[in-house]
C-alpha positions in Angstrom: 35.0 115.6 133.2 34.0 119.0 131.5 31.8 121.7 133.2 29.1 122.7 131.7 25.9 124.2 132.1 22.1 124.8 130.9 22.2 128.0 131.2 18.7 129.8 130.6 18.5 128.6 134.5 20.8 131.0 135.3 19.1 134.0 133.1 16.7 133.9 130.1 18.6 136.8 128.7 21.7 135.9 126.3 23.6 138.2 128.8 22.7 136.6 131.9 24.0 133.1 130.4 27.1 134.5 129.3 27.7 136.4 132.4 27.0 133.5 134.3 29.3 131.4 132.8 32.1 133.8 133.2 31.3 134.2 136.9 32.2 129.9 136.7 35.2 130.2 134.8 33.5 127.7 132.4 33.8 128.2 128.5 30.4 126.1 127.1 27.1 125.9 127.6 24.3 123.2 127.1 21.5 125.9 125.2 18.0 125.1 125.5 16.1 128.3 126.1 16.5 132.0 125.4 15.5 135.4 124.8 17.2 138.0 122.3 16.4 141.6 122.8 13.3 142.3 121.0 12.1 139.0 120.5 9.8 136.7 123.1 12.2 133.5 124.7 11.9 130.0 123.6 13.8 127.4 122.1 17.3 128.0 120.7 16.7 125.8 117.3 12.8 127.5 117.5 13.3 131.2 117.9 13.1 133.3 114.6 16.1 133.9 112.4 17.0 136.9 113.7 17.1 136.2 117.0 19.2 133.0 116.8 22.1 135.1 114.6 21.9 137.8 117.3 22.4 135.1 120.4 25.1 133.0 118.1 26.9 136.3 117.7 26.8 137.2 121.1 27.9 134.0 122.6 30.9 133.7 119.9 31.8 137.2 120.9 31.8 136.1 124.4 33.9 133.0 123.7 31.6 131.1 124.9 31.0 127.6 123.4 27.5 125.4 123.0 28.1 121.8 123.6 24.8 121.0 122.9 21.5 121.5 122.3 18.7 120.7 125.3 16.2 120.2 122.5 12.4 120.1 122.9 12.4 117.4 120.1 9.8 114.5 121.5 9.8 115.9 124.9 6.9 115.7 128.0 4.9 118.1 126.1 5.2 116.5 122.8 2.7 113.7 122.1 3.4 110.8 120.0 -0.2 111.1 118.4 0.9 114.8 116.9 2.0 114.4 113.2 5.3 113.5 112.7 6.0 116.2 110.4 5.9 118.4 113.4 8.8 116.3 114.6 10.6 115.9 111.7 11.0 120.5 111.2 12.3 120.3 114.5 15.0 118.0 114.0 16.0 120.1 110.9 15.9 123.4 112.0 18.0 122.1 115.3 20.7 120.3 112.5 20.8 123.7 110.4 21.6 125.4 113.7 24.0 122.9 115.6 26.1 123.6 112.5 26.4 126.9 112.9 26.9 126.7 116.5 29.4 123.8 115.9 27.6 121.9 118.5 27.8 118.0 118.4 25.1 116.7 121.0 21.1 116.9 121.1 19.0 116.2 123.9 16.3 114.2 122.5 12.9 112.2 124.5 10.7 109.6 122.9 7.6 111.4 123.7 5.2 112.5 126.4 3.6 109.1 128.7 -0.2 109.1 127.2 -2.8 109.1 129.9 -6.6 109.4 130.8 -8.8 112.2 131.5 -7.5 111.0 135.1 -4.3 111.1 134.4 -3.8 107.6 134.4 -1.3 105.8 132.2 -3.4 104.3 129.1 -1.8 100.6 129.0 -1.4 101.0 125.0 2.0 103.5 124.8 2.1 103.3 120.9 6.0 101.3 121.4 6.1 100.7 118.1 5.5 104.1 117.1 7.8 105.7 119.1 10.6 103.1 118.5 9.9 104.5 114.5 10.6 107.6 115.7 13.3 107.6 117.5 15.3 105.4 115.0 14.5 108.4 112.7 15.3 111.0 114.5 18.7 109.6 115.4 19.6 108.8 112.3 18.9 112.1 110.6 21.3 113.7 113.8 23.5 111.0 113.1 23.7 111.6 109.3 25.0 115.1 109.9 27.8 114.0 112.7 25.6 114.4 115.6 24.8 112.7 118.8 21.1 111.6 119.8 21.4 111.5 123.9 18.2 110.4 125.2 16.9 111.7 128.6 15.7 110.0 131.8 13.0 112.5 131.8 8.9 112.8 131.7 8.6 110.5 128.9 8.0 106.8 127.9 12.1 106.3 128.4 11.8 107.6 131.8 8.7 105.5 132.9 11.1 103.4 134.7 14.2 101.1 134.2 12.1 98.6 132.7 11.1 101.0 130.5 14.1 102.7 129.6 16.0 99.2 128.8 12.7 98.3 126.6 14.0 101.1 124.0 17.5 100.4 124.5 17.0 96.7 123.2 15.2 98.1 120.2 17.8 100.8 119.8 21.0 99.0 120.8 23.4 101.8 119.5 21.1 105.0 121.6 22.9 107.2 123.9 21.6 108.9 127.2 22.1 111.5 129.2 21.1 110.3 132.7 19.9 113.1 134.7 20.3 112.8 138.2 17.4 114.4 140.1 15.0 112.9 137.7 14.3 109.5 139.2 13.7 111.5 142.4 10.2 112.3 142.0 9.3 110.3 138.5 7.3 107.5 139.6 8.9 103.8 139.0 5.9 102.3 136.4 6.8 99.1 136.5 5.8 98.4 140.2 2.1 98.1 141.0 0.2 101.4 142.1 0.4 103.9 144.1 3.8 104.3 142.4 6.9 104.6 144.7 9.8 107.0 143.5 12.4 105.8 141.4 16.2 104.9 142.4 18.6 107.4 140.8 21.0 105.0 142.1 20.2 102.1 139.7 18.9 103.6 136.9 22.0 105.2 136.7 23.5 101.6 137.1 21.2 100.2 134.1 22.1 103.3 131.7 25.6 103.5 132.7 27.3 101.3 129.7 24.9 104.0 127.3 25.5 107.0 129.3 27.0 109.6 127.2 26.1 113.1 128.8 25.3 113.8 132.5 23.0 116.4 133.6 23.3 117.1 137.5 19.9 117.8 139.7 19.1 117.2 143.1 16.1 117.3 145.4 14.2 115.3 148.0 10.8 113.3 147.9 8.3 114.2 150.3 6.0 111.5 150.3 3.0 112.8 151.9 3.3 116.0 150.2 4.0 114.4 146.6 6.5 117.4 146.0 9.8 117.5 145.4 12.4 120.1 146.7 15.3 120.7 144.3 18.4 121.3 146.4 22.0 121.9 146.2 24.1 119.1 144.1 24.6 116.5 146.9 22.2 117.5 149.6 19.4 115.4 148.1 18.4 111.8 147.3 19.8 111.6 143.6 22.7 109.9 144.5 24.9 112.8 143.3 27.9 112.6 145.1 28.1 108.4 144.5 27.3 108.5 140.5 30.0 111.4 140.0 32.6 108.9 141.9 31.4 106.1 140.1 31.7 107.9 136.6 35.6 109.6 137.8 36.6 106.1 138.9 35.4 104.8 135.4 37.5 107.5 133.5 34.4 109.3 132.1 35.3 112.2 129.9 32.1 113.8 128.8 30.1 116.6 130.2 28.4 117.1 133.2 26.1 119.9 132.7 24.1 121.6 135.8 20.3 121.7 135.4 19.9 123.3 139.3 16.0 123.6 139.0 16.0 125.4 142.4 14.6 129.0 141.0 13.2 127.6 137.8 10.8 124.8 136.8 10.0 124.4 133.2 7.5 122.5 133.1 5.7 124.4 136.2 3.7 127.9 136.3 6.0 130.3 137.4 5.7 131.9 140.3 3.4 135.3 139.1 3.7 137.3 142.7 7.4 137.1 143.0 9.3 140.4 141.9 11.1 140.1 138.3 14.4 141.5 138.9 14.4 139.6 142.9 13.6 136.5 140.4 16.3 136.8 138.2 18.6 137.7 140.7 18.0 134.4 142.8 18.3 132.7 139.8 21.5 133.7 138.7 22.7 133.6 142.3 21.6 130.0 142.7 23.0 129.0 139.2 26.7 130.1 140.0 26.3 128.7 143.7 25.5 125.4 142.3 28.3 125.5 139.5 30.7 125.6 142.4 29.4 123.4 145.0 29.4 120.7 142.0 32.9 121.7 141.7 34.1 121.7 145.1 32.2 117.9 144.9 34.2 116.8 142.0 37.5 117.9 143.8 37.3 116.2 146.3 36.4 112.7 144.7 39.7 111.1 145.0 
């Protein structure tokens, strides 16, 4: 197993990544987000010219590596009704920069769930459409020596098992990065309504011959609440502790990249009353704790 991170949760800034890193000892990151002096944050294969040379400079001067790319590329706020050609720049601009970054895996989705003005799931998902896509999209990765890893995430794939197996037996050759703390508050859409929460546990079990990066989260379910509390790797109900012996004992040799989401929620509104600099400072403070309480985990797996 290789340590790894995605590192804008530790600091926006290209400095707070790298210095975060160091502070682990690790030498790669997974890059998603990030912000260059001068220049507003956003994706790493979507930021301006500029600012992508300036963050690729600084991380090569830091020896740090990128791994891979947490891509936005068909993701929860991507919908499978925009034009494909908005799709289809992404994946080129990510290729023309995981070259330069010499990084060999992509985090790809298959597209947010389509609902209601209720937010209800429509029943017609556009499978067939997205099952285009996908094919697509991983081949054009693949074309250029890169792996398509497909995320358990807020997207048609992360509906549920059911759902995730559906584009696996149209894609038999797609890989996934199974994110633990994911199936701990996504609903399981293949049971009746309301929807209970899904098992980390056996979608991890369903994935696991496909499972080709790791992305560790944790958090508990409050029912009554309908929240979810991200905690410390192990402390939660995403079966962290199990899934990382289960993938030692099976001689997995990948990454298993942190994705803490206690100080930062991507696809929440960020917390406007809370102090910048106290922000940042928990955040890089809660990335580094969680770095080594995955570590301490992982050593003592026997």
């Amino acid at each position: 197993m290789k340590l790894t991170g995605i590192a804008d949760e530790a600091g926006e800034t290209v400095d707070a990544q790298i210095e975060a890193t160091n502070a682990l000892g690790w030498d790669h990151i997974e890059a998603r987000f990030v912000k260059v002096d001068g220049f507003e944050k956003g994706s790493i294969h979507e930021i301006p010219e500029e600012a992508f040379n300036l963050a690729a400079q600084k991380f090569k001067e830091a020896g740090i590596g990128v791994c891979g790319i947490g891509s936005t590329i068909g993701n929860w706020a991507h919908s499978i009704n925009d034009p494909f050609d908005i799709t289809e720049g992404e994946v080129s601009r990510c290729i023309t920069r995981m070259k330069l970054l010499d990084s060999k895996i992509v985090r790809i989705m298959s597209y947010a769930i389509l609902e209601d003005g209720t937010e209800n799931d429509l029943p017609e998902q556009l499978f067939e459409e997205r099952i285009k896509r996908l094919k697509k999209i991983i081949s054009d990765f693949q074309n250029e020596g890169i792996i398509s890893v497909h995320e358990n995430c807020m997207n048609y794939g992360g509906m549920s098992i059911t759902h995730a197996l559906e584009l696996q037996r149209e894609i038999p050759d797609m890989k996934w990065v199974f994110d633990t703390g994911n199936p701990v508050f996504n609903p399981d859409r293949s049971a009746q309504g309301p929807y209970p929460r899904q098992s980390a546990w056996n979608f991890y079990e369903a994935l696991k011959p496909h499972i080709f990066h790791v992305h560790i989260k944790d958090g508990t379910w409050d029912d009554s609440s309908k929240e979810c509390t991200f905690t410390m790797p192990g402390e939660g109900q995403g079966n962290v502790k199990q899934i990382l012996s289960d993938l030692k004992l099976n001689g997995y040799e990948g990454y298993i990249s942190i994705e803490p989401h206690i100080e930062t929620v991507f696809h929440e509104e960020p917390d406007k009353e809370m102090d910048l600099a106290e922000k940042a400072k928990r955040q890089f403070e809660s990335y580094v704790e969680y770095g080594k309480k995955l570590e301490s985990i992982i050593a003592k797996i026997s």
